[in-house]
C-alpha positions, 0 to 999 in steps of 0.5 A: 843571807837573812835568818829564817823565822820559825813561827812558834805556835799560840806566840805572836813573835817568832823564835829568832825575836824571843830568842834575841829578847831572852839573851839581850836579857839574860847577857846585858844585865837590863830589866825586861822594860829596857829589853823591850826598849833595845828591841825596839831601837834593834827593829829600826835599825837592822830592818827587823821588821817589827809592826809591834814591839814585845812588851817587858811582861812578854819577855819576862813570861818567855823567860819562865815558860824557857826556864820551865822547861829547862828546869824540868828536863834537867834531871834526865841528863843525868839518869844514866850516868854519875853525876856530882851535887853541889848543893846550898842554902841562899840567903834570907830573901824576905821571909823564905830561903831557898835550897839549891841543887845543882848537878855537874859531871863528876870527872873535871875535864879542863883547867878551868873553873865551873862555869854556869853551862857546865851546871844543871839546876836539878832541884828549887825548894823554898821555906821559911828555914831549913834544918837537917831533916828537910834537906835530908827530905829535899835530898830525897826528892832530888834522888828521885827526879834524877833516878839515882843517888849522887857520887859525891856532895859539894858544900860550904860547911853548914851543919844542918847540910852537913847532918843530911848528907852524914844520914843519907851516906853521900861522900861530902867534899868540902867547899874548899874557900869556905873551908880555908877561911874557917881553918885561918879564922879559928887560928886568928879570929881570937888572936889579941893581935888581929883583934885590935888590928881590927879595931884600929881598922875600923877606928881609922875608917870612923874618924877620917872618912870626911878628912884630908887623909880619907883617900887613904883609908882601907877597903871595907872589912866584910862582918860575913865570911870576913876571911874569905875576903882579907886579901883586900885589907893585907894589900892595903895594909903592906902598901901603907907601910912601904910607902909610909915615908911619903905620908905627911905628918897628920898621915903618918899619924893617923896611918902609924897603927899600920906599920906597928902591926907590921909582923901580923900583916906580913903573916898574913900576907903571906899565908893568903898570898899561898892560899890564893894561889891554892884556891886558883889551883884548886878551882881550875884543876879539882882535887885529884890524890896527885894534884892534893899532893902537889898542893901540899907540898907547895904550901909546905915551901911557901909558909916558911914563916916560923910564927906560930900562927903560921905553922898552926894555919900551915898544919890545919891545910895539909891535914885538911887536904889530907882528908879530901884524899882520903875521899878521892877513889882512885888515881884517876879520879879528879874530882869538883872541890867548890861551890862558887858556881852556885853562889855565882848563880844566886848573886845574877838572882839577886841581882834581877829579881825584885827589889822590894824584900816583900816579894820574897821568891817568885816564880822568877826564880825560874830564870836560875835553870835558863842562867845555867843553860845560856851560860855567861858567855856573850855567844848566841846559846843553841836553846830551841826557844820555840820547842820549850814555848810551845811545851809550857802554858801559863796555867803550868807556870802558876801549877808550879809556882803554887806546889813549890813556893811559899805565900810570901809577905808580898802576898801576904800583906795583900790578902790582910789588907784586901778590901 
């Protein structure tokens, strides 16, 4: 039975057309221009019927003038109910960083970490830099769109969002992979021992990357957030001294460092592996007073190690789960505990958006709110693309772009060296 069509008023393409072009889009990972060239293999081969092809700017343009709309209804799903924030501060793209919030039902229902329909994109603010009383001000604005103030606040632990959410009074859960890494890092980034690991890491890495015993050399050891990122580097290292009898004698040379810093990367293999598993249970089941209670217990049992590295790393998790009880209301209550999802959110932007750092944030950044709407699944979304068309003009599109966004060096550059 063919699908019926629905003619979308002052659009050439019917909504199923714009539909399969923004989801083909937002699914596959391809850039408008090879969008355009799919929906022109699909027309010949299912019979769409097509006399014209959509162009990559009209399908960019549908999925603007869609995330417009989603963008700007968001705020009302929320206006009679309580809702969580998780909020942060993107990257520096070009001159500009843009601030992120995102809502999210304050109850955990499911097992299953955040996914990107589970979220609504309530708030776009983009600056030159931001500090505690401009979040505080973009908190402000937030509270207004939706009507209400948040339950509670999600972050990593950045100061300055950290100082607007302390004068605004909102409850602030921590952003448990970020915190974890920090309390890890302030126990073992000054530790001479994991020092001069590093060193011979990074040495090794140097010397031997056009040699023989290159196959063997470590994954990259990240200079940002490098604790969140050690499991790599403690897998690589505990395989290197189990199978260190079957290196050859110019390996095991180069490779010995490994097995003589064999009690730090057992320590270390250990508490990661209680923390990964932490951070699954966290993520999948949120913070309740009986799940943190669980949770330190089990991390109680799993750092038996009696270093003195451990035990410290052991005691700043239980004291740091201890305070995020404290903030949990009642019994019942299970509560979102991390922000991935928003990070999750800017890395697809990154990912699409332009490439030439000039260009900054554009009104491309529009595709955040559709992101969130269709979800990452590869399942048809129920969006009435039609409905959200017919609602937004391009004049509203360039409205927006000009009170929110900022002149970025792109267009910067090209008024200094105008004609």
């Amino acid at each position: 039975m063919p699908l019926e069509m629905k003619r979308i008023d002052r659009h050439t393409y019917p909504d199923l057309i714009v539909k399969l072009a923004i989801e083909l889009y937002l699914l596959s990972n391809c850039g408008f221009q090879k969008v355009s060239e799919l929906m022109s293999y699909l027309n010949i081969f299912f019979g769409l019927g097509l006399k014209r092809i959509p162009c990559a700017t009209a399908i960019e343009n549908w999925v603007k003038k869609s995330g417009y709309t989603i963008y700007h209804r968001a705020p009302k799903s929320f206006s009679e109910k309580e809702f969580a924030e998780i909020v942060d501060e993107s990257m520096m793209l070009g001159s500009e960083k843009m601030l992120l919030t995102l809502g999210v039902e304050t109850e955990k229902v499911d097992n299953n970490a955040l996914k990107h329909d589970d979220v609504k994109v309530l708030n776009i603010a983009v600056a030159s830099k931001w500090n505690g009383e401009t979040v505080k001000d973009n908190l402000e604005e937030t509270e207004k769109k939706v009507g209400r103030r948040p339950l509670y606040v999600i972050s990593d632990n950045d100061s300055k969002l950290r100082k607007a959410f302390r004068e605004k009074g909102y409850t602030w859960i921590r952003d448990t992979g970020h915190t974890i890494a920090i309390l890890i890092e302030q126990v073992y980034s000054k530790d001479e021992d994991f020092m001069q690991y590093s060193k011979h890491l990074s040495a090794v890495k140097t010397r031997e990357v056009m040699r023989p015993g290159s196959y063997l050399l470590p994954p990259r050891m990240r200079t940002i957030a490098r604790f969140m990122n050690l499991s790599p580097i403690i897998s690589w290292s505990m395989k290197i001294c189990r199978n260190f009898s079957k290196l050859n004698d110019e390996e095991a040379k180069n490779f010995r460092f490994v097995k003589d810093y064999f009690p730090l990367i057992e320590e270390l293999e250990q508490i990661f592996n209680c923390v990964d598993n932490f951070l699954e249970q966290a993520k999948n089941k949120g913070f309740s007073k009986e799940n943190i209670d669980t949770c330190i217990q089990e991390i109680k049992k799993c750092l038996s190690h009696q270093a003195t590295r451990v035990q410290r790393v052991k005691s700043a998790l239980c004291a740091y789960l201890e305070e995020e009880k404290a903030k949990i209301p009642n019994e019942k209550s299970r509560w979102h505990c991390s922000s991935d999802i928003v990070e999750s959110l800017f890395g697809g932007y990154k990912f699409r958006r332009a490439r030439n750092p000039l260009h900054g944030i554009t009104s491309y950044v529009l595709v955040l709110p559709l992101m969130s709407a269709v979800g990452h699944e590869s399942n048809p979304s129920n969006i009435n693309f039609k409905e959200h068309l017919e609602n937004v003009y391009m004049k509203d599109l360039s409205r927006w772009t000009e009170n929110v966004l900022t002149d970025n060096l792109a267009v910067k550059r090209r008024k200094i060296l105008a004609a």
